[in-house]
N, C-alpha and C positions, 0 to 999 in steps of 0.2 A: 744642319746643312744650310749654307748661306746660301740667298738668291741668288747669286750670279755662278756657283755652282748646281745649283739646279737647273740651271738654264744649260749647262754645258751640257750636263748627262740629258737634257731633253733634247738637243739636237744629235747627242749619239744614238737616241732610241727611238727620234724621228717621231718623236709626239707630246705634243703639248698639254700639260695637267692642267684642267677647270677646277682640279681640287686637288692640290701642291700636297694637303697633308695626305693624302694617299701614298706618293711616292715618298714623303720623308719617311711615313711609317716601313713600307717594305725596305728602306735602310736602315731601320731601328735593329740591330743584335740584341737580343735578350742578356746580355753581358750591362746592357745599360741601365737595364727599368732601374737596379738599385740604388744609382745615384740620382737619378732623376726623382725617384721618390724624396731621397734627402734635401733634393736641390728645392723642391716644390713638394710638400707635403701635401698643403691644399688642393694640387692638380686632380684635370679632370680626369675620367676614365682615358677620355680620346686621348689626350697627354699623355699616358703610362703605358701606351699598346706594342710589345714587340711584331717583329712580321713575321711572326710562327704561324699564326691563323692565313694570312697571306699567302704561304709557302704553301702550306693545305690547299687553298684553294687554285694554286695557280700553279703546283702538280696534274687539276683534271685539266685545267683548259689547255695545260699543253698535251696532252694523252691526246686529247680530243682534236687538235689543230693537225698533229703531229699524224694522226690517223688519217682526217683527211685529206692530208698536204699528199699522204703517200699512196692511198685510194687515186687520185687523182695523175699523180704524178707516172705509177706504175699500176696500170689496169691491167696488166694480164697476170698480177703476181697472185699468188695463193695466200689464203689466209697464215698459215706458217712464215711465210715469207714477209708479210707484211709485220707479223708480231714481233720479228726479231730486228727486223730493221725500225719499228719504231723504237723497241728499246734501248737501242744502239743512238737511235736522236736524242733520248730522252734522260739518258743513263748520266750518273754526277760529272761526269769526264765531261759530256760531251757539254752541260751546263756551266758548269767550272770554265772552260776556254769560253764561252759565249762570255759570261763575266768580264774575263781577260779582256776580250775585246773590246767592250763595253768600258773598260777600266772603272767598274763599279766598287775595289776595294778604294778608288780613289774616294769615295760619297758615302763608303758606310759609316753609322753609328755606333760607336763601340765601350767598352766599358775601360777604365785606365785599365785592367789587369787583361784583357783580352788584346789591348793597342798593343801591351808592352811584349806577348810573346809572338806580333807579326800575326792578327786576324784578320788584317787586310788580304794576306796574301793566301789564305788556309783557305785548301779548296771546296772545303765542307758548307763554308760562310758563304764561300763566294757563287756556291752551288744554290744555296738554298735562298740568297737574296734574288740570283737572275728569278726563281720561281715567284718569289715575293712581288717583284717587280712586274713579271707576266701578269699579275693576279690584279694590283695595282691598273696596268694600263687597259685589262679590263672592265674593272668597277668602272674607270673615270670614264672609259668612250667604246666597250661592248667588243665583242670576236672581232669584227671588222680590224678594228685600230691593231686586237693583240697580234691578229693573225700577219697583218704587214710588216710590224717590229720583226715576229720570229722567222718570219720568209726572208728581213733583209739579215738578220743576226745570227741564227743558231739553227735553221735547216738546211740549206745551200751551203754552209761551210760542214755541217755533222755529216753530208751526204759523200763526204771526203774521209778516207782514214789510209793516209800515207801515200795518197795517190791513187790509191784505190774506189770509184763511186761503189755506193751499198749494192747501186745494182748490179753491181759486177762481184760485191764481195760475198753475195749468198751465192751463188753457185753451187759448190759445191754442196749447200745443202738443198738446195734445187734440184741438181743433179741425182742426188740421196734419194727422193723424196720421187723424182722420174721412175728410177731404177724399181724403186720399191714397189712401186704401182703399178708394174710389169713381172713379179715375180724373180724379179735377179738378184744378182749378190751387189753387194756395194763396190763401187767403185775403185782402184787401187790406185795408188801416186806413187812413181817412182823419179828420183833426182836418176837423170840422164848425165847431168854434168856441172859445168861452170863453168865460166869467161870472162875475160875482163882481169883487169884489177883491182888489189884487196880495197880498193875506196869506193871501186863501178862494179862491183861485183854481179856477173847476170848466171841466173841459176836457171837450169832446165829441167823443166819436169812433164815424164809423161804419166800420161791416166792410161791404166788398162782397167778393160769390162768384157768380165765372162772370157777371159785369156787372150782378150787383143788388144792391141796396142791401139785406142782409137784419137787419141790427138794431144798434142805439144802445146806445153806452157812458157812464156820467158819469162823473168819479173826481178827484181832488186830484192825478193826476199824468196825465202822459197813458198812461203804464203801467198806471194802475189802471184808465184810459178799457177801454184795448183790452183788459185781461183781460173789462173786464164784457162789453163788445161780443161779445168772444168767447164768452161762457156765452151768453149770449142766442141768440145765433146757431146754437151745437152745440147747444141744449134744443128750437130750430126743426128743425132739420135731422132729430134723430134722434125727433121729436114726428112727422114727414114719413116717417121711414123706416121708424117702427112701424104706422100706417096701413098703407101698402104692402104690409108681410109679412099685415097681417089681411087686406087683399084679396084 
């Protein structure tokens, strides 16, 4: 990686390297080491390192960032609810588009046989270097630094899935998890309807609980329906269960 492309992915990640071979390493693909051994046999250890050990280590600091971005962010949420929305930040999907953004297949290190079948673009690489890189802008300047990268790059955009925020999209296992700690049955969803056009398509859906009807969803998909049904319906419920406790 030439300098003047180092320089460019350093102002996309909003941090400057004291120690440049860090971040070349976490764009090293292991598709490389074997020409690089050919190329320099004499080379050092530090010369021949893929960012597999990288990726290792900049899988916990994101658990850990990702943990308490969401502690923070959503304090009334339950442990369930917190575990699945971390893994929804953290999951290769939502890593892979962070790359994207980042346009880090632009900077990676690759082997001729991995260039030639488009590793650039393979979400697996591109998964596993954003990690490298978190791991990277750790070593060189500590949580602090990683944790502003992943606040400006891959938690604020992963908190998003089709329009949808996470805090809207667990609901219904919110909802689940309400129900169930009351001794009722689970929730039902039924499509009320449709509207629109086949391109604006709005779908309706209501929730019943324990055989009523207790409140309407709209949404562009019918997943969006039954999240919203679902908030509407836990905002009834536990609006019902704070009454009760004042009484």
């Amino acid at each position: 990686m030439t300098q003047s492309s180092a320089e460019v992915l350093e102002v996309r990640l909003g941090h400057h390297f004291t120690k440049p071979e860090l971040l070349e390493r976490a764009l090293t693909h292991s598709s490389l080491l074997p020409e690089l051994r050919i190329e320099n046999p004499v080379g050092s250890p530090a010369q021949l390192r893929n960012n597999e050990r990288l990726e290792f280590l900049g899988d916990s600091v994101l658990q850990l960032l990702a943990s308490e971005y969401l502690l923070e962010a959503f304090p009334d949420w339950t442990e369930g609810q917190l575990s699945k929305s971390r893994a929804r930040i953290v999951n290769a999907h939502s890593l892979h588009h962070a790359a994207r953004r980042l346009k880090l297949g632009e900077h990676l290190r690759l082997g001729r046989g991995e260039e030639k079948t488009g590793g650039r673009e393979k979400p697996a690489i591109l998964a596993d270097a954003f990690e490298a890189v978190v791991a990277a802008i750790y070593l060189d300047a500590g949580l602090e630094a990683a944790r502003g990268m992943l606040e400006r790059v891959l938690f604020t955009q992963a908190l998003e899935e089709r329009g949808v925020r996470i805090a809207d999209s667990d609901r219904k296992s919110a909802l689940q998890e309400f129900l169930q700690g009351r001794g009722q049955s689970p929730a039902q969803y039924r499509l009320k309807g449709e509207s629109g056009p086949d391109h604006q398509k709005i779908f309706h859906v209501e929730v019943w609980i324990n055989g009523d009807r207790l409140a309407l969803g709209e949404g562009s998909t019918k997943k969006e329906a039954e999240q919203r049904a679902a908030q509407t319906a836990l905002e009834v419920l536990e609006a019902e269960a704070a009454k009760e406790l004042k009484g």
